[in-house]
KOLDODO-674043 format. One record per residue (C-alpha): z, x, y. Coordinates in steps of 0.02 Angstrom, whole numbers, padded with zeros to 5 digits, always signed. Layout:
ZXY;...
***
This chain:
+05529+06575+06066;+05445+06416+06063;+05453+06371+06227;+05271+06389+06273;+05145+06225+06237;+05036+06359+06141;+05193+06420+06027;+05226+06218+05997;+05047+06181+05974;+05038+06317+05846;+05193+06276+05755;+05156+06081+05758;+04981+06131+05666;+05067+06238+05541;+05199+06122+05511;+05062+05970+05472;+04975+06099+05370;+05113+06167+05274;+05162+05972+05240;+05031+05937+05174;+05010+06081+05050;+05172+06056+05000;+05142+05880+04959;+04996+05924+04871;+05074+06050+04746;+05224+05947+04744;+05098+05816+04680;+05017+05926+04572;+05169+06021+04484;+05262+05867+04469;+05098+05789+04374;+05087+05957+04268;+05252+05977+04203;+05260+05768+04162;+05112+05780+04077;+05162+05958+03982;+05328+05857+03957;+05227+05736+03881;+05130+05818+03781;+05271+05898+03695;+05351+05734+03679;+05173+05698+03571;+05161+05848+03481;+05349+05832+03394;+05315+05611+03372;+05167+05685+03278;+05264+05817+03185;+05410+05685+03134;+05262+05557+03069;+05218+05723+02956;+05378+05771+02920;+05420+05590+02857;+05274+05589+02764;+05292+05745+02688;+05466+05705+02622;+05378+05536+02559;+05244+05613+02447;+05366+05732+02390;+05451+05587+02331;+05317+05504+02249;+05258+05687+02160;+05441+05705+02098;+05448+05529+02021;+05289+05561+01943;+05359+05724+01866;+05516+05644+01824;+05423+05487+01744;+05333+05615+01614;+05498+05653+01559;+05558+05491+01541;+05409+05435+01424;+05420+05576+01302;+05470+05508+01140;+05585+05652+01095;+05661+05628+01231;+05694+05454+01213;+05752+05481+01040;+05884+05605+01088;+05937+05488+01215;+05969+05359+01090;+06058+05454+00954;+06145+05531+01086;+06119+05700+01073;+06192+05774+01227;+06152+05949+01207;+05968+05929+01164;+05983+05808+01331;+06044+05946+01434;+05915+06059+01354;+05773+05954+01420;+05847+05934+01576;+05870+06091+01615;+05697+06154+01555;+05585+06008+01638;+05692+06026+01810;+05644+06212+01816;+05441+06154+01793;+05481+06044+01940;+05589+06149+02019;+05729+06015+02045;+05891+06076+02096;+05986+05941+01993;+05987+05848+01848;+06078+05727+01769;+06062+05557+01644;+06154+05415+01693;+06213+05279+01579;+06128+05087+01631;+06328+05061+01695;+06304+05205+01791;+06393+05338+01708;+06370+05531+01716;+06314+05551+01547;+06268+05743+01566;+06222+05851+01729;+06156+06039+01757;+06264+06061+01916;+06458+06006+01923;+06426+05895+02063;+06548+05759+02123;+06393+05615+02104;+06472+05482+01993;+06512+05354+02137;+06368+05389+02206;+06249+05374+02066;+06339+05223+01996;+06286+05142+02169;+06127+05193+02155;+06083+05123+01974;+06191+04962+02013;+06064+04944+02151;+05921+04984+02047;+05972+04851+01932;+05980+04716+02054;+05782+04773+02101;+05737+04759+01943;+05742+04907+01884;+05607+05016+01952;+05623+05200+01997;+05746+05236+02143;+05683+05386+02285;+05826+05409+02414;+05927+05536+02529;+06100+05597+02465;+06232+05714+02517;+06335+05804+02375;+06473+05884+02477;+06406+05953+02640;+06203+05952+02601;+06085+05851+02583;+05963+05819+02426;+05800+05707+02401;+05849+05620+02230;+05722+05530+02109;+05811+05404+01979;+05681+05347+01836;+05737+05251+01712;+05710+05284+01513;+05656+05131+01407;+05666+05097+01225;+05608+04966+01270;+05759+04904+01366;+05815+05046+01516;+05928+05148+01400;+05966+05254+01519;+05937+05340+01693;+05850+05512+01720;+05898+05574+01892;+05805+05735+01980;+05896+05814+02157;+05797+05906+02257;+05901+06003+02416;+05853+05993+02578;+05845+06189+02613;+05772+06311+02687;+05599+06333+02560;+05583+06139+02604;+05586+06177+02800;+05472+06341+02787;+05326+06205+02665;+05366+06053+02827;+05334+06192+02938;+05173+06273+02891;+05098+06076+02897;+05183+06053+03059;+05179+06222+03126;+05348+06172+03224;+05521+06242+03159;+05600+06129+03058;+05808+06133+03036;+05918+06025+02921;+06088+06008+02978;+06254+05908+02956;+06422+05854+03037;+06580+05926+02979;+06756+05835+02995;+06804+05927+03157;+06642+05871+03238;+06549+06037+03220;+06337+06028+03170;+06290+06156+03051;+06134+06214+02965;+06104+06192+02808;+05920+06270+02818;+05793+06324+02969;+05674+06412+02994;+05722+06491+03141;+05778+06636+03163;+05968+06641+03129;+06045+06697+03295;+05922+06593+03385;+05933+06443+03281;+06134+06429+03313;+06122+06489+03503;+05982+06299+03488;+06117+06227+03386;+06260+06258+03523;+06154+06205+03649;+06136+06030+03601;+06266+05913+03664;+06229+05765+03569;+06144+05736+03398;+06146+05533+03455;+06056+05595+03596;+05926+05710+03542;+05897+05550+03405;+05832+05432+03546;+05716+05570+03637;+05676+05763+03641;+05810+05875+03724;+05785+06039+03785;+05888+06194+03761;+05951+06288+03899;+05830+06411+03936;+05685+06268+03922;+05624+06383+03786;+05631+06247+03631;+05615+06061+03656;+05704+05985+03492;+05712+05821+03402;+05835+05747+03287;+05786+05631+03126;+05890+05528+03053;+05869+05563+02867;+05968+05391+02812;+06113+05501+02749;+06286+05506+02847;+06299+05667+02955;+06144+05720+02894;+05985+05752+03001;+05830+05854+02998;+05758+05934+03171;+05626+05970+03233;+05587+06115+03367;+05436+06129+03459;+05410+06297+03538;+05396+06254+03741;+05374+06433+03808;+05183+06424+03793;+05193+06252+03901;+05308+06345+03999;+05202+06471+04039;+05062+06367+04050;+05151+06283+04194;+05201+06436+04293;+05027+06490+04281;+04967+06344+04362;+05131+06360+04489;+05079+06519+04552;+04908+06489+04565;+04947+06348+04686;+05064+06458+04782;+04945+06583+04808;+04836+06442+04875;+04962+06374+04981;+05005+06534+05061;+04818+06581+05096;+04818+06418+05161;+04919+06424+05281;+04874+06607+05327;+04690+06534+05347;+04775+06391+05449;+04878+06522+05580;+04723+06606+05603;+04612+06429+05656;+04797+06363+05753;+04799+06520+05860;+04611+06515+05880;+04606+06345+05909;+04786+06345+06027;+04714+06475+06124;+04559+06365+06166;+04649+06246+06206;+04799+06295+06298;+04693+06406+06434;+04682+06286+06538;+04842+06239+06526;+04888+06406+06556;+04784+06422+06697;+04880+06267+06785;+05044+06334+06740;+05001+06498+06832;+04958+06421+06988;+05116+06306+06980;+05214+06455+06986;+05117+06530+07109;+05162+06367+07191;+05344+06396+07194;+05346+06574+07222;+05197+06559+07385;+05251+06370+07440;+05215+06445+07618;+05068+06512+07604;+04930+06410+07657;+04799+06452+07535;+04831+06466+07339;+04686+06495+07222;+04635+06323+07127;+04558+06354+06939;+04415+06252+06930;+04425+06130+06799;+04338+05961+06731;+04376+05823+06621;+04568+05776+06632;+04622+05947+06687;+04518+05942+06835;+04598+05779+06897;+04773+05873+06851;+04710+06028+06952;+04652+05931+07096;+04821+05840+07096;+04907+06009+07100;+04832+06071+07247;+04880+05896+07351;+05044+05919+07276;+05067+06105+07329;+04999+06022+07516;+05129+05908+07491;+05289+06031+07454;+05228+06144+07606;+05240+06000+07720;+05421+05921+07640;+05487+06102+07636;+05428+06124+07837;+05524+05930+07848;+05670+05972+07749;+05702+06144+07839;+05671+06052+08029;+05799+05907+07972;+05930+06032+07908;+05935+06116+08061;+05892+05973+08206;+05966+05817+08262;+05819+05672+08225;+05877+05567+08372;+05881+05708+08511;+05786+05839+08411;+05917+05947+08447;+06011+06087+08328;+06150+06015+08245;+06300+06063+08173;+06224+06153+08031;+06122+06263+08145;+06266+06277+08252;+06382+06351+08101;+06237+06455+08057;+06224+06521+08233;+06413+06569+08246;+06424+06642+08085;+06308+06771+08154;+06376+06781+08318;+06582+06785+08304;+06669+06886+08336;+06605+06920+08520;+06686+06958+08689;+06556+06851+08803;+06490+06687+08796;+06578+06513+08777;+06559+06336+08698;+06551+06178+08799;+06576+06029+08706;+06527+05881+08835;+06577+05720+08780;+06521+05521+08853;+06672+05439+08925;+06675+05258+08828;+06544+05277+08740;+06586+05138+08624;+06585+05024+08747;+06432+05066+08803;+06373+05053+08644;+06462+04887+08631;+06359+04804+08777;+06201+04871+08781;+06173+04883+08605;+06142+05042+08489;+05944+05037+08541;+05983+05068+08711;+06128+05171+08644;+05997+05286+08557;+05892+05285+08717;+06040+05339+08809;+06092+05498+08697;+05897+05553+08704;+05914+05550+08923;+06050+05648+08902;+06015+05782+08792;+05838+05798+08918;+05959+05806+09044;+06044+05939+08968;+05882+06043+08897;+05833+06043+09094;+05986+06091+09141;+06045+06249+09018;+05870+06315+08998;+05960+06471+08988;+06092+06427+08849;+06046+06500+08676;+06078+06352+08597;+06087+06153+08623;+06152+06045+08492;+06218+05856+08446;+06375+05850+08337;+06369+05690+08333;+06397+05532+08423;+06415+05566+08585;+06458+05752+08563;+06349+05897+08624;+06358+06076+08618;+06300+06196+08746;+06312+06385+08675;+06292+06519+08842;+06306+06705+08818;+06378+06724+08983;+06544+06674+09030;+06561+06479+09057;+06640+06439+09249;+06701+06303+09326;+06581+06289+09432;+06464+06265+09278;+06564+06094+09239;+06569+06043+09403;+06352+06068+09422;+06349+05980+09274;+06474+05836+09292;+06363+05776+09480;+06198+05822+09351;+06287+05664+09230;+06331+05557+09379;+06192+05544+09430;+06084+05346+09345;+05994+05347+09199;+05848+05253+09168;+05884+05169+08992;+05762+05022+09025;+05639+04958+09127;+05727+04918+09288;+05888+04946+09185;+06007+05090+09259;+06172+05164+09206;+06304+05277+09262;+06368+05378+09152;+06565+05483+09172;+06585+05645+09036;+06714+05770+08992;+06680+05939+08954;+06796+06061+08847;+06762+06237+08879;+06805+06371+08761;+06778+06569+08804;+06697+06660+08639;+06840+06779+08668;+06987+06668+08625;+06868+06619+08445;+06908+06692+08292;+06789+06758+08152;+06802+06576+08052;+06670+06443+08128;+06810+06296+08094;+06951+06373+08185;+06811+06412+08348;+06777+06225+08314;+06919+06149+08296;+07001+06259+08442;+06835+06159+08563;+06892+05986+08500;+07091+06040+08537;+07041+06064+08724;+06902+05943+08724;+07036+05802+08696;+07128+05879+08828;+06987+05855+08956;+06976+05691+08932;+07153+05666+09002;+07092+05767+09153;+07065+05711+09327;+06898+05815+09350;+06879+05789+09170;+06839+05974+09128;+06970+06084+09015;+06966+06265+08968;+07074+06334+08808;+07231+06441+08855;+07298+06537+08713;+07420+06450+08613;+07345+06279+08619;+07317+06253+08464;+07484+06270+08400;+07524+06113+08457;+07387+06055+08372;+07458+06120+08209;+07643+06069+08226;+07559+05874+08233;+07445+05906+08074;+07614+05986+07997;+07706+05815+08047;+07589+05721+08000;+07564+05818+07828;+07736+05831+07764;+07826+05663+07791;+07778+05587+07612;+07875+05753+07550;+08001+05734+07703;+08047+05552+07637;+08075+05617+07467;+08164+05771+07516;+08303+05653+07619;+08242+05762+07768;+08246+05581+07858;+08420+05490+07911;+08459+05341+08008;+08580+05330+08135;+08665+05177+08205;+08668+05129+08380;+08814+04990+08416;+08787+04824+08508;+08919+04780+08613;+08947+04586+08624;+09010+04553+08812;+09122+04383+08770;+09210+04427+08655;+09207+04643+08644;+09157+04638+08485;+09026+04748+08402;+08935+04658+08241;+08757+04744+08271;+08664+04888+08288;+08502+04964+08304;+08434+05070+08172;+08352+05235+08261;+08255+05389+08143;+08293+05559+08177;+08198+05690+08072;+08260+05865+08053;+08101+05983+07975;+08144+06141+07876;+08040+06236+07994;+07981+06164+08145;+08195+06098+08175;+08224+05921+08266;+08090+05824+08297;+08081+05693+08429;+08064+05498+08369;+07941+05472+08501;+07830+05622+08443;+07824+05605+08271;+07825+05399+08274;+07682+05414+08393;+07589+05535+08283;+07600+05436+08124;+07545+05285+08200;+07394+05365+08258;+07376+05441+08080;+07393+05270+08005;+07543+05338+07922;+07686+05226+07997;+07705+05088+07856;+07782+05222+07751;+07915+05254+07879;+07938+05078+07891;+07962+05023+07746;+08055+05186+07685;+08182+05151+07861;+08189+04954+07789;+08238+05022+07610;+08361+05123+07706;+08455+05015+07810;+08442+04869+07684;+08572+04963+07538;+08687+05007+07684;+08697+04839+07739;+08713+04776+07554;+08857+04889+07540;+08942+04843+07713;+08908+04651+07648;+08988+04669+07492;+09134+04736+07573;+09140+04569+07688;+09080+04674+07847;+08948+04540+07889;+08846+04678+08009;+08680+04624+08085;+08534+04780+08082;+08395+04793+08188;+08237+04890+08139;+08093+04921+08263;+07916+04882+08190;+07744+04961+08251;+07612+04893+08299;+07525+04928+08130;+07665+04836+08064;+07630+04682+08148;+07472+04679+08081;+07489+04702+07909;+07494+04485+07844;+07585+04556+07689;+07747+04604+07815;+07846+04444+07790;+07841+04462+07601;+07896+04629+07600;+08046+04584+07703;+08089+04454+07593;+08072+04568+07446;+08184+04702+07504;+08294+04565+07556;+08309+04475+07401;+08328+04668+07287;+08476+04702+07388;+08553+04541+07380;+08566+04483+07568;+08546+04358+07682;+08424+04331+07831;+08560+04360+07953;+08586+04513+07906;+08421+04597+07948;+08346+04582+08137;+08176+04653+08203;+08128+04738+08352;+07929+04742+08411;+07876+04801+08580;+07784+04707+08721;+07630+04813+08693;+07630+04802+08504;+07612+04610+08523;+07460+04637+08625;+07356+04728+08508;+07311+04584+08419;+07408+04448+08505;+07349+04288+08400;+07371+04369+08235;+07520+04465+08293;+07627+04288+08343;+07580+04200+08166;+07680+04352+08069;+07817+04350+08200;+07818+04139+08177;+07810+04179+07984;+07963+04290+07993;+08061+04149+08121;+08026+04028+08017;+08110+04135+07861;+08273+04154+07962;+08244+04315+08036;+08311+04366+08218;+08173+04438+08331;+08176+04544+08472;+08050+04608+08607;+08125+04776+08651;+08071+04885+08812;+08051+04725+08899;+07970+04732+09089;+07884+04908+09041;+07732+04824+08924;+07569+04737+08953;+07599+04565+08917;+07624+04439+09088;+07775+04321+09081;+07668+04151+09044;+07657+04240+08855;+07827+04270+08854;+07881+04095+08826;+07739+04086+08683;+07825+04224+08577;+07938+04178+08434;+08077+04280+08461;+08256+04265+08501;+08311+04386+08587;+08247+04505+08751;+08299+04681+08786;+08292+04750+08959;+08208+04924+08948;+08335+05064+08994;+08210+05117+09141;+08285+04964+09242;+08476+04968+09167;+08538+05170+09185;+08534+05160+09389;+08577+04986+09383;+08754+04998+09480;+08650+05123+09622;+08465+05063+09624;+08462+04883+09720;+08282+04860+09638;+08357+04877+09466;+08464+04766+09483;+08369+04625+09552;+08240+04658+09410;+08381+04634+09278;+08461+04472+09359;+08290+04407+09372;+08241+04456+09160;+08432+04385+09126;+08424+04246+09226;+08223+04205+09155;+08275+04232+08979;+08401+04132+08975;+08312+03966+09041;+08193+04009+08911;+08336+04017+08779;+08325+04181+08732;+08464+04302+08714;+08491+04460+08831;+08534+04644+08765;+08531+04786+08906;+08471+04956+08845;+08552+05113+08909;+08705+05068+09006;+08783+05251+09037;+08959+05188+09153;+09075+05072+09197;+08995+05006+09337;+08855+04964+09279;+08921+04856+09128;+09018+04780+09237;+08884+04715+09363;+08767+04667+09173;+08936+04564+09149;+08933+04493+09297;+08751+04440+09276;+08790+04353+09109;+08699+04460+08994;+08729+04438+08818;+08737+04624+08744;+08753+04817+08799;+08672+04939+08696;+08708+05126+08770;+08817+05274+08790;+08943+05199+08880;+09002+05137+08726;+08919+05252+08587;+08798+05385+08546;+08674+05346+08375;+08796+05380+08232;+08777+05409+08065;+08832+05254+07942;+09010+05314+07894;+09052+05353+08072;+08964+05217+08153;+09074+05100+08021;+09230+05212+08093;+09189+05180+08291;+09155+04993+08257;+09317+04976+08152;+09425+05080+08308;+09334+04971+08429;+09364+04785+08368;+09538+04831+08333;+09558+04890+08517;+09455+04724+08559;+09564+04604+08467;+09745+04723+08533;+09672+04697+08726;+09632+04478+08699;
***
C-alpha cells in the first residue's frame, strides 16, 4: 500500500503534520486542565480561609451574647445564692435568643453545676476551665465533640468580682451551620466524623443525601484529602478536608468541578475539530503537493520499466527533464545503453568459448536437448594427445595460441557440421547431421598432422584422438549422450589410429567401475572384504613362518571381483588408503591373536603407490602396531618396482623411515618394473621377489631360468633376500633350490587361504617338515 515514493511522501507529510497537532493540543489540554485544576485548587483555599473565618466571628458573636448574660446582675445574684432552678431558667431562655444548642454553668473547679442537655461534658469542661484558669481567666472559644458531633463552645466567666463561676454556650456543627458557610462560600460544605470501626459519617451537608454518601465512599483517605483536594470518581466534585482541632472531627468542603469539566471538554473538542480539519486541509496540500512532485519521478520510473521490459530495443523514449532529474534521466538512458550491450555480452559468453569463440558446453546441452532423440548424426569429441606437456614446455600463451589454430583448423574443416564447440581444455566437439565415417577421422587426423604455426618461426606437430559416437546409440538425457562420447573417447586414446566409435554396451563397463569405486566405504563396513593368506615356504629348513596378505572382494551384485581391477580402479580414484589401512587393521588383530598364542607368524602387506607417498605412513604403521600389541617383526611390506618410481626421492625416505623402525621390506614383481638395477642397490629393502612371469616356466623356459639365477645370484651379493613368486611343480622348486633362493611363494605348496585354514595347512606342513628332518 505504501510502496510508491508518492504514498510515502504523503504519509511522511501527514505524519509530521499530525505530530505536530498532536503536540500542540497535547500542549494545550495539558495547560487547560492544570490550570482548571488549579483554579479549583484556589477557589476551595479561598472557601476554607472563609469557612475558618466564618466559624471565627461566630465565635466572637457568641461570646459577645454569652458575655451579656454573664454581666446581668440577676443573674449573678442567683449564681451566688445558688439558685439552680432560676439558673437553668436563664439558661435556657437566653440560649434560645442565641440559639445555642447547649448550656451549662460550671463551677471555678470545673464542675457541672446545671446543663439544658444531659451531655457527658464534665471531663471535658473541667479541662477547659482548668485551662482557662492558667490564662488568666478570659473567655474560652473552642471545638468539642459530645459523643459523635461536633459543637463550637463559648466559656465566659461570671464575676462577683472574683470568677464565681463559668457560663458555657454549645453551638453544633450541623446542617443550618453548613447551609449559612455555604451561601458565603457558595461551595457545599459537610461536617463529618470517624467512628470506632474506621467508618466517616456525616453529621451535616448540604448535599444532597444520596450524593453526599456516594462523595463520602469515594474518598479513601481523610489524611489525604487534609494535605490537598481529591477528586471523586466521576471527577464531578473536587473536595477538601479541614481539620476542625477536634479528634475525628472534620469539616469539608466540595467544590462543584462539572462546570470546569465541561469547560475543558469544550475546549477539547474544539481542538479536535481543529486537528482533524487540519489534517484534512493537510491531505489535500500532501497529495497536491506529492503529485507535483513525484511526476517526475514517476516519469523515470516508467521508462525504467520500460527499460527492463524493451532492454532490446534500441530506442526507448527519454522524458525530458532539468535540474537533478535531468542528470538522473540522462544517466538512465546511458544506463539502458549500457544493459543492452552487457545483456548482448552476457548472452555471447553463455553460449561461446572466449578463447576459440566457439559454442561451449552450454550451447552444446542446449543444442541436444532440442535435438535427441534422433536416428542420424554423430558427436566427435577430438582430443590433443599430451597436451599437458605441451602446455608444460611451451607455456600456456603459446598453449592458448595453439587451441585457437586448432579450432580454425577445425571451422575450415567441418564447415558443414551444425555445430563446433570447446569443452574444455583440449576437448572439442564436432556435431554432423550425417552419419560420422571413418574416413571422416582419418581426413581429419592427416588435417592435425599436419605443423602449426604457434610462433614466429616456431612450428609444432600436433597427434589427436577422436571418439565417435552415432546419435542413434544416444539416449534422450544430454549426460548419458555425454558421458557415453567420453567412455569411447578414452578408448581412442589407447588406439593405434587413435579413432574409436561406441558399440553398444560400452558403457556398462563404465558403470561396474563407478559402482566399485562407489561402494567400497560401504563394502568395508559390510565385511564384504576378506583377506586370504598366501604361505611362504622357507627352502632350508621347510618351514613356513610367513605369508602374504592378498584382498579378494565378493560384491552383492556385480559377484567376484578381481584384485587387479578393483585395486587399479581405486588407485586411480584416489581411494586406495582406505583399503590399506582397512587390509593393515585386518591382518594386524590376526597376527595379534596368532602372537598371543606363541605362533610368531611374519605378514606381508603390499602398499600402492599412493601409499608410498603419503609422509604420515610410518606413523600409522607404528600406530596400528603398537594398538595391537606387536612387534616389528611381525609385520613386513611389499611395494612394487614401479611404485618406487613415481616419486623415487620421496618414495626411499618413507621406505628408510620404515627400515629404520624395524620393518622388513620387499620389492615384489621384481624384473617386470621401470627402475634399472644401479637403483636397486639404493633401495632400503630386504628382501627381492622374482615376478611369477619369469618363475611358472622356470623348469621348461631356458630364458627363465637364466633370468632367475642371474636376480638370485645379484640379490644376494647385494644382501638381499630371494622369494620366487608362482612356483606351480616340483621341478621347478627344485631347480629355485638348486639356485639358492631363499623362499617359494606359489601353488605348489598352497592356494590363498583364509586365516583358520591357512593356520591349519601351516600347522600340517611344519609337522610333516620337522617328521621328514
Amino acid at each position: 500500500m505504501f510502496s510508491s515514493f508518492q504514498a510515502r511522501l504523503i504519509l511522511f507529510v501527514l505524519a509530521l503534520l499530525a505530530l505536530a497537532q498532536l503536540g500542540t493540543a497535547l500542549a494545550v489540554l495539558s495547560s487547560l486542565k492544570e490550570d482548571n485544576y488549579r483554579q479549583g485548587v484556589q477557589s476551595i483555599d479561598v472557601s476554607r480561609n472563609v469557612f475558618d473565618l466564618l466559624l471565627e466571628a461566630r465565635a466572637e458573636q457568641l461570646t459577645k451574647g454569652v458575655e451579656i448574660l454573664t454581666s446581668d446582675f440577676g443573674f449573678k445574684q442567683a449564681v451566688a445564692t445558688k439558685e439552680t432552678g432560676t439558673i437553668r431558667s436563664v439558661l435556657q431562655n437566653h440560649g434560645a435568643r442565641i440559639n445555642a444548642d447547649v448550656s451549662l454553668l460550671v463551677s471555678p473547679a470545673g464542675e457541672v453545676i446545671t446543663m439544658t442537655q444531659a451531655l457527658n461534658a464534665s471531663e471535658v469542661v473541667a479541662d477547659l476551665v482548668f485551662a482557662a484558669r492558667r490564662s488568666g481567666g478570659s473567655s474560652i472559644s473552642t471545638m468539642i465533640a459530645f459523643g459523635d458531633l461536633a459543637y463550637q463552645l463559648v466559656l465566659v466567666p461570671v464575676r462577683s468580682p472574683n470568677i464565681v463561676a463559668w457560663v458555657g454556650m454549645a453551638f453544633l456543627l450541623d446542617q443550618s451551620l453548613a447551609e449559612e458557610i455555604k451561601g458565603v462560600t457558595g461551595l457545599d460544605i459537610s461536617f463529618v466524623y470517624g467512628t470506632q470501626d474506621e467508618r466517616v459519617l456525616f453529621g451535616g451537608t448540604t448535599l444532597p443525601s444520596a450524593e453526599g454518601q456516594r462523595l463520602l465512599n469515594e474518598i479513601e483517605s481523610i489524611e489525604d484529602a487534609l494535605q490537598e483536594p481529591v477528586f471523586s470518581n466521576d471527577e464531578k466534585y473536587l473536595s477538601l478536608a479541614v481539620d476542625l482541632g477536634v479528634k475525628n472531627q472534620w469539616g469539608m468542603i466540595h467544590l462543584p468541578y462539572g462546570p470546569w469539566k465541561e469547560s475543558y471538554n469544550f475546549t477539547r473538542n474544539q481542538l479536535l475539530g481543529i486537528f482533524a480539519g487540519a489534517l484534512a486541509l493537510a491531505l489535500l496540500m500532501g497529495l497536491a503537493l506529492a503529485r507535483n512532485m513525484t511526476r517526475p519521478i514517476s516519469h523515470l520510473v516508467e521508462f525504467a520499466n520500460s527499460i527492463g521490459k524493451s532492454v532490446q530495443q534500441a530506442e526507448l523514449t527519454v522524458p525530458k527533464m532539468t535540474g537533478e532529474f535531468g542528470v538522473l534521466s540522462n544517466t538512465m538512458k546511458v544506463m539502458q545503453h549500457s544493459i543492452l550491450m552487457r545483456e548482448e555480452e552476457l548472452t555471447y559468453r553463455a553460449s561461446h568459448d572466449m578463447l576459440t569463440g566457439l559454442n561451449n558446453l552450454s550451447a552444446v546441452e542446449q543444442y541436444l536437448q532440442k535435438t535427441l532423440p534422433t536416428k542420424e548424426g554423430g558427436l566427435l569429441l577430438l582430443n590433443i594427445r599430451r597436451f599437458r606437456n605441451i602446455n608444460n614446455m611451451l607455456g600456456f600463451d603459446l598453449g592458448n595460441i595453439l587451441l585457437g589454430k586448432v579450432a580454425n583448423r577445425l571451422q575450415e574443416w567441418a564447415s558443414q557440421a551444425n555445430m563446433i564447440a570447446r569443452l574444455g581444455d583440449d576437448k572439442f566437439l564436432l556435431i554432423f547431421q550425417r552419419n560420422i565415417t571413418a574416413q571422416d577421422c582419418s581426413a581429419l587426423k592427416e588435417l592435425m598432422n599436419d605443423e602449426l604455426e604457434v610462433a614466429l618461426g616456431s612450428e609444432l606437430r600436433i597427434d589427436v584422438s577422436m571418439g565417435v559416437l552415432p546419435l542413434e546409440h544416444a539416449t534422450e538425457s544430454v549426460n548419458a549422450a555425454l558421458r557415453r562420447l567420453d567412455i569411447v573417447t578414452e578408448k581412442a586414446k589407447e588406439e593405434s589410429d587413435g579413432c574409436a566409435f561406441y558399440q553398444v554396451g560400452e558403457d556398462e563397463n563404465h558403470r561396474r567401475q563407478l559402482t566399485i569405486i562407489r561402494d567400497l566405504p560401504a563394502a568395508l563396513e559390510a565385511n564384504q572384504l576378506f583377506v586370504v593368506y598366501q604361505p611362504k615356504v622357507g627352502l632350508a629348513q621347510d618351514d613356513c613362518h610367513e605369508a602374504e596378505a592378498l584382498i579378494r572382494w565378493i560384491h552383492p551384485e556385480l559377484g567376484f571381483i578381481p584384485p587387479d581391477e578393483f585395486i587399479t580402479l581405486l588407485e586411480n580414484a584416489g581411494s586406495i588408503q582406505l583399503l590399506t589401512k582397512w587390509v593393515l587393521n585386518t591382518v594386524l588383530m590376526q597376527l595379534s591373536e596368532w602372537w598371543q598364542q606363541g605362533h610368531n607368524i611374519r605378514v606381508a602387506i603390499n602398499l600402492s603407490a599412493h601409499d608410498l607417498v603419503d609422509e604420515e605412513l610410518p606413523l600409522i604403521v607404528s600406530l596400528a602396531l603398537e594398538a595391537n600389541q606387536l612387534p616389528v617383526e611381525a609385520l613386513a611390506l611389499e611395494v612394487t618396482e614401479s611404485a618406487v618410481m613415481t616419486d623415487r626421492n620421496k618414495v626411499i625416505n618413507i621406505l628408510q623411515a620404515l627400515q629404520n623402525m624395524g620393518i622388513h621390506l620387499a620389492i615384489d614383481d621384481f624384473g617386470t618394473g621401470q627402475s634399472s638395477l644401479a637403483y636397486l642397490q639404493d633401495l632400503p629393502v630386504n628382501e627381492v621377489k622374482i615376478d611369477r612371469a619369469f618363475v611358472q616356466h622356470i623348469d621348461t623356459n631356458k630364458g627363465d631360468a637364466s633370468i632367475a639365477q642371474a636376480s638370485i645370484n645379484l640379490s644376494h651379493s647385494l644382501g638381499f633376500q630371494v622369494t620366487a613368486e608362482g612356483a606351480e611343480n616340483q621341478a621347478g622348486v627344485a631347480l629355485l633350490r638348486a639356485l639358492h633362493c631363499d623362499k617359494i611363494q606359489g601353488y605348489f605348496y598352497s592356494k590363498p587361504l583364509k586365516a583358520v585354514d591357512f593356520f591349519a595347512w601351516r600347522a600340517e606342513f611344519n609337522d610333516k617338515s620337522n617328521g621328514s628332518v
